[in-house]
C-alpha positions in Angstrom: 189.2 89.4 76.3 186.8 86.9 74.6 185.0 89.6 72.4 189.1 90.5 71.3 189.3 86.7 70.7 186.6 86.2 68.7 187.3 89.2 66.5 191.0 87.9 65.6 189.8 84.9 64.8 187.5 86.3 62.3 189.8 88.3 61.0 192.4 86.2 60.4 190.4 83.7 58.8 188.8 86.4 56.4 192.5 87.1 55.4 193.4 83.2 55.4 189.9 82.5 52.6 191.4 85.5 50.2 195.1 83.9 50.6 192.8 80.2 49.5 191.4 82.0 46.8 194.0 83.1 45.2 195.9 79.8 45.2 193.0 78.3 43.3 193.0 81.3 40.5 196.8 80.7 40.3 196.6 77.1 40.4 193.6 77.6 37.1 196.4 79.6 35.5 199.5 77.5 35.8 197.4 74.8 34.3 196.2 77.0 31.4 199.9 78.3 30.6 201.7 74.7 31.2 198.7 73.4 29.2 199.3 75.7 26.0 202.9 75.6 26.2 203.9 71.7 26.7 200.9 69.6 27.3 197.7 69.1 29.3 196.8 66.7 31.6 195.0 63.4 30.2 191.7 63.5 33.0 191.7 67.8 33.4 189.2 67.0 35.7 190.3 65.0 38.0 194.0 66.4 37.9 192.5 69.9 38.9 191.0 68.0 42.0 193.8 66.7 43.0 196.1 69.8 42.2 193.5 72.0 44.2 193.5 69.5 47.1 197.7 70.4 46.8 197.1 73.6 47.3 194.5 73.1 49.9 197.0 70.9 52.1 200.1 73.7 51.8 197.6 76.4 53.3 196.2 74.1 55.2 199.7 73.3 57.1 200.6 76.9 57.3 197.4 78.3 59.2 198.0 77.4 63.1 201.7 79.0 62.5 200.1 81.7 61.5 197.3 82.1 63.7 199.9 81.0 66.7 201.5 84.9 65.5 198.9 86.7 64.4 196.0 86.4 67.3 198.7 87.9 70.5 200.0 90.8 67.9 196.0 91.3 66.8 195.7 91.9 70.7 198.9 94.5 70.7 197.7 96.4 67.6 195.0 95.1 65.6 195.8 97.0 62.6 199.4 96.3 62.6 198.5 92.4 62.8 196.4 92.9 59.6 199.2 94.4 57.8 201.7 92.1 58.7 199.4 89.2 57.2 198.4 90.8 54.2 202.0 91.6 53.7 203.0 87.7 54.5 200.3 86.8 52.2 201.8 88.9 48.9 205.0 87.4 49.5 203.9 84.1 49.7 202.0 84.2 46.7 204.6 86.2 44.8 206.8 83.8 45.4 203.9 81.0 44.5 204.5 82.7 40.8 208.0 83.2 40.6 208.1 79.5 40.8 205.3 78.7 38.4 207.3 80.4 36.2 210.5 78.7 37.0 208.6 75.2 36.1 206.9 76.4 32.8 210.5 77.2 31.6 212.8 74.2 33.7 209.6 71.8 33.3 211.1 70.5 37.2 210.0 71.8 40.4 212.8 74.1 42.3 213.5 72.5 45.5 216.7 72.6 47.7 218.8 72.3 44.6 218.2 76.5 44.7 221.0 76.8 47.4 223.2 75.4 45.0 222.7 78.2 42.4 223.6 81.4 41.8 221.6 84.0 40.6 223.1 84.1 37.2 222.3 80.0 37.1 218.6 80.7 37.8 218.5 83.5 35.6 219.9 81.6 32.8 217.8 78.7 33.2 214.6 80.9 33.3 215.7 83.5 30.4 216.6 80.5 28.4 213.3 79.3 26.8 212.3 83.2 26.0 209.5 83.3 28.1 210.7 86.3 30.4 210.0 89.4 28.3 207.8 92.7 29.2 204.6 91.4 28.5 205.3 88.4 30.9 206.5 91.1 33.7 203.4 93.7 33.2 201.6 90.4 34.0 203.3 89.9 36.9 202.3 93.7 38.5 199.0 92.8 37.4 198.4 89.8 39.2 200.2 91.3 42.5 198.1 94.8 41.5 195.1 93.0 41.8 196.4 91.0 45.2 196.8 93.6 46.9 193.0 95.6 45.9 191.7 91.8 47.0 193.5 91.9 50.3 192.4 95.6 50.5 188.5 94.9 49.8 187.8 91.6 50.1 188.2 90.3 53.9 185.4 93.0 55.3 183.3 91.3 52.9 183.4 87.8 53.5 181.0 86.6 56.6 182.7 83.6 58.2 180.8 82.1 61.1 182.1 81.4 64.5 182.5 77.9 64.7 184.4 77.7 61.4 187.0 80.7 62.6 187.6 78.1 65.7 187.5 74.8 64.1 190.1 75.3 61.0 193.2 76.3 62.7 192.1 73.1 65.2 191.7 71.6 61.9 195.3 72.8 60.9 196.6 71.0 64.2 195.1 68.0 63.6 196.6 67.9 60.1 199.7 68.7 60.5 200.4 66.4 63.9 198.5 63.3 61.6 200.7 63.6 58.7 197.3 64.1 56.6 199.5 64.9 53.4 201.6 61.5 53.6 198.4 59.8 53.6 196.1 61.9 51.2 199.3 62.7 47.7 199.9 58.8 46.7 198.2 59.9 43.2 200.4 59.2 40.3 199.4 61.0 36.8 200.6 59.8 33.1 204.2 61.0 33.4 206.7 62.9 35.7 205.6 66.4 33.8 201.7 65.5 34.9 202.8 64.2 38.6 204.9 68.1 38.9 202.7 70.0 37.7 200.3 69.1 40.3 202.5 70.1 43.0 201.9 73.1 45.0 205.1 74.8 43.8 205.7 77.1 47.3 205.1 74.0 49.3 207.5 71.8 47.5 210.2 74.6 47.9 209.6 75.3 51.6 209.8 71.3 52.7 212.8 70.8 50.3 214.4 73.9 52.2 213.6 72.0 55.2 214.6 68.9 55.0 218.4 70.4 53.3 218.5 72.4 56.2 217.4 70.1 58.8 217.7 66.6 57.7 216.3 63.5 59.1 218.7 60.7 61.2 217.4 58.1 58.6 218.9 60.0 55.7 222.0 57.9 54.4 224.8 59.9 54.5 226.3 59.2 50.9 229.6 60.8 52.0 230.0 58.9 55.0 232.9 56.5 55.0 231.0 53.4 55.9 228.6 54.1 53.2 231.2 51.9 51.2 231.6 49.4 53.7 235.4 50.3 53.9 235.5 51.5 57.4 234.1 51.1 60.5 230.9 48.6 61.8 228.5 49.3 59.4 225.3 47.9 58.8 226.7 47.3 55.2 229.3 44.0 55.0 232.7 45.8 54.6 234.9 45.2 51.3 238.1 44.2 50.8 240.3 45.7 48.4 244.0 44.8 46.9 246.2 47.8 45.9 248.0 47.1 42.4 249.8 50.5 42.3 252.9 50.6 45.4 253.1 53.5 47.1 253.2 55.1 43.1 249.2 54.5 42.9 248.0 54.7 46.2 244.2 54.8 44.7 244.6 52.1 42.1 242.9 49.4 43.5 240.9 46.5 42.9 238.1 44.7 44.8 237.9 41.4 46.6 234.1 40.5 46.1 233.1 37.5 44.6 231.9 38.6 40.9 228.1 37.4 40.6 227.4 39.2 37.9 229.1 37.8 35.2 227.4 34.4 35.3 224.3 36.0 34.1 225.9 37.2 31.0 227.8 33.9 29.7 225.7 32.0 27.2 225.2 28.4 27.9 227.0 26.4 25.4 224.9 23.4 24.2 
């Protein structure tokens, strides 16, 4: 039972490093491409640190979910649990590049804004610079070509100690429950281009999609009818309106609140 534990752990963290490696290879090549196509970053240096410690917190967040999964299958069927990671893992990064891509050509991040597209938006928007064409796609099969022959070779080669197969998914824990991303990404870079490109692209997606799916009580409900302060006890004082129209305008209406902005623009007459 311990000897089975031990051996998933291993193995799961060999998969986890090759997953880590390639995020910084494709991190290295979004930089290079957004670099020759718009601009690069003022300190490369420094931005690849921080941009590298981006990519460190998204894996970072996802290991303990994926250990949480893959240690009880591991004891089911080992080989089946290896599979179903290194199969997890192409996606992911697969979809790491589709969005690279989508931000060399939109120069945003896509976040939850994706739900309200269709796929002939997104494949407008990403067809519109150019950029797609065969070259760009045989790249593409490389880079998941050569995924796949590192997923294949690489894990039996990597020696990974005990105590550090144990400690980083406890790590992982203590991360995620601590908030460690609020408190580590307060960097700000030259400009709004700079401060995206140094997202993790698959991480920004993934907590957008969570918060439109799932969003927080704290969120203000722009919709809301005391948003206004027409209706209801809000927190917000309510205004007062005075219909102009009759019954022939219902909606023409004009507000009762004292004007304070005017004053500022009257010049004082000497």
């Amino acid at each position: 039972m311990i000897s089975r534990f031990k051996s998933a752990t291993i193995v799961f963290l060999q998969i986890a490093l090759v997953w880590l490696s390639a995020l910084i290879v494709i991190r290295v090549v979004e930089v290079l491409t957004n670099g020759l196509i718009h601009q690069f970053p003022a300190k490369l240096f420094s931005f690849m640190l921080w941009s590298w410690l981006a990519d460190l917190s998204f894996w970072l967040k996802w290991l303990i979910f994926e250990f949480i999964l893959f240690v009880p299958l591991f004891f089911v069927h080992p080989i089946l649990a290896k599979v179903s990671f290194k199969v997890f893992v192409a996606i992911i990064i697969f979809i790491q590049l589709v969005l690279c891509q989508y931000f060399a050509t939109a120069l945003v991040p896509l976040g939850a804004d994706f739900y309200g597209y269709s796929f002939a938006d997104i494949k407008q928007t990403v067809g519109a610079s150019g950029t797609v064409s065969l070259p760009l796609i045989l790249s593409f099969l490389c880079v998941i070509v050569l995924l796949v022959v590192a997923l294949k070779r690489l894990p039996n080669r990597i020696k990974v100690p005990l105590w550090l197969a144990w400690s980083l998914p406890m790590l992982s824990v203590f991360y995620f429950m601590t908030n460690g991303e609020g408190h580590l990404f307060q960097k700000n870079f030259e400009n709004l281009f700079v401060n995206n490109l140094a997202l993790n692209k698959a991480d920004y997606f993934f907590s957008s999609s969570y918060i439109h799916f799932y969003p927080g009580d704290e969120d203000v409900d722009i919709y809301a009818d005391a948003y206004i302060g027409d209706y209801g006890d809000g927190s917000i004082a309510p205004t007062t309106f005075s219909y102009l129209g009759g019954s022939e305008y219902p909606f023409y209406r004009k507000a009762n609140d004292r004007d304070v902005l005017t004053p500022f623009f009257q010049q004082n007459e000497q």
